[in-house]
C-alpha positions as CSV (number, residue, x, y, z in Angstrom):
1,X,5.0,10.9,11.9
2,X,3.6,10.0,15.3
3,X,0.5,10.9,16.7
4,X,-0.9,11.2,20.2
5,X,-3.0,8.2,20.0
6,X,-2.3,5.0,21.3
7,X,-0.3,2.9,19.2
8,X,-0.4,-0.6,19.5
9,X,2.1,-3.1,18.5
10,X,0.4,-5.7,15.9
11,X,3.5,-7.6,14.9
12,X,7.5,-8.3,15.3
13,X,9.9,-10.2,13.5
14,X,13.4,-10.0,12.3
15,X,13.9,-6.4,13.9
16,X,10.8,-5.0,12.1
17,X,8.3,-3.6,14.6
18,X,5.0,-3.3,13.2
19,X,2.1,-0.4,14.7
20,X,-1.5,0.7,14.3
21,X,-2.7,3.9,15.2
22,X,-6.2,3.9,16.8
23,X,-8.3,6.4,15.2
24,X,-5.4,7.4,12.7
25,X,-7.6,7.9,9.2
26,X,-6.5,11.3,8.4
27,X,-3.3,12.0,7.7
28,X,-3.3,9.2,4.6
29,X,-7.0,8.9,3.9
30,X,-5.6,5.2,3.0
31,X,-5.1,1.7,4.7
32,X,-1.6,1.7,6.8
33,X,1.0,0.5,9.4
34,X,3.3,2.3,11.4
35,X,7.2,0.3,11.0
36,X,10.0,0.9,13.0
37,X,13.3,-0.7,12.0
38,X,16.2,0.0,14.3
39,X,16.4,3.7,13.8
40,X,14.3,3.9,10.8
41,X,10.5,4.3,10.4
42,X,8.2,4.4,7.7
43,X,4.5,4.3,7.2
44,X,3.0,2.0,4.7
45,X,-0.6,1.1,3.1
46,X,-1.6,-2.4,3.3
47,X,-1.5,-2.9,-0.3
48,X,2.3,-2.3,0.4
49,X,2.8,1.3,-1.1
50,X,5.3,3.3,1.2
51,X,3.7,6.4,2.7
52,X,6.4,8.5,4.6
53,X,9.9,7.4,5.9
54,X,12.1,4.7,4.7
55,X,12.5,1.3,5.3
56,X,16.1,-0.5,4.1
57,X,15.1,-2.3,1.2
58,X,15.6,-6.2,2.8
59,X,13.4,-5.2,5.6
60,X,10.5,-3.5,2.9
61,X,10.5,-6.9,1.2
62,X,10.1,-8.6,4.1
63,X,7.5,-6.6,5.2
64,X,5.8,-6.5,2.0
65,X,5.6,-10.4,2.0
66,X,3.5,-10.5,5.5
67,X,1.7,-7.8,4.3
68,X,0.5,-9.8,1.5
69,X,0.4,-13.0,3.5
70,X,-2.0,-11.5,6.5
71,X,-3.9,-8.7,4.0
72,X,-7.6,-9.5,5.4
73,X,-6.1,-9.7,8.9
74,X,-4.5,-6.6,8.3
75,X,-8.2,-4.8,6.6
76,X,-9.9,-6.3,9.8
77,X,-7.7,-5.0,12.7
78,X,-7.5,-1.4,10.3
79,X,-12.0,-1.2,10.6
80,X,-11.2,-1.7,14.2
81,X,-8.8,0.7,14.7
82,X,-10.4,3.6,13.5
83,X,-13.6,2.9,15.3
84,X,-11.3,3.0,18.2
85,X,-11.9,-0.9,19.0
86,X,-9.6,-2.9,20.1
87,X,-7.9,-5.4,17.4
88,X,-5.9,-9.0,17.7
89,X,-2.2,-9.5,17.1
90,X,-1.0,-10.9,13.8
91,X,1.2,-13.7,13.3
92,X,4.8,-12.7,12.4
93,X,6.7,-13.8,9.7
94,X,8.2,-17.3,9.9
């Protein structure tokens, strides 16, 4: 699933690690993040529709919930990304 790109970290909480790709528009033509989860990892659009991998299904909801909660965050640091720019860190779930 990984690329060569740089990868930063946009969010962590409760042992979810949370990634964008810079520049990382075509492998799903669509909105995503990168989630690691102990030895799991799954991509997932924004809108919260699992991409690749797997994510144990506590962790998804969590993840689905801050995805909801930080949606135009998450639209704004995406435009950044693939136009290679840099983008701010998003508040974890509390």
């Amino acid at each position: 699933m990984g690329q060569g790109c740089e990868m930063p970290e946009i969010s962590r909480f409760r042992g979810l690690i949370i990634r964008m790709y810079y520049d990382d528009s075509s492998q799903h033509h669509k909105p995503h993040v990168h989630v690691f989860y102990g030895g799991d990892e799954a991509e997932v659009g924004i809108d919260g529709e699992m991409l690749a991998g797997r994510l144990p299904q506590k962790q998804y909801k969590l993840l689905a919930a801050w995805l909801i909660l930080h949606e135009d965050e998450l639209y704004r640091a995406w435009n950044l990304a693939v136009s290679n720019r840099r983008f701010d860190r998003i508040d974890p779930l509390h």
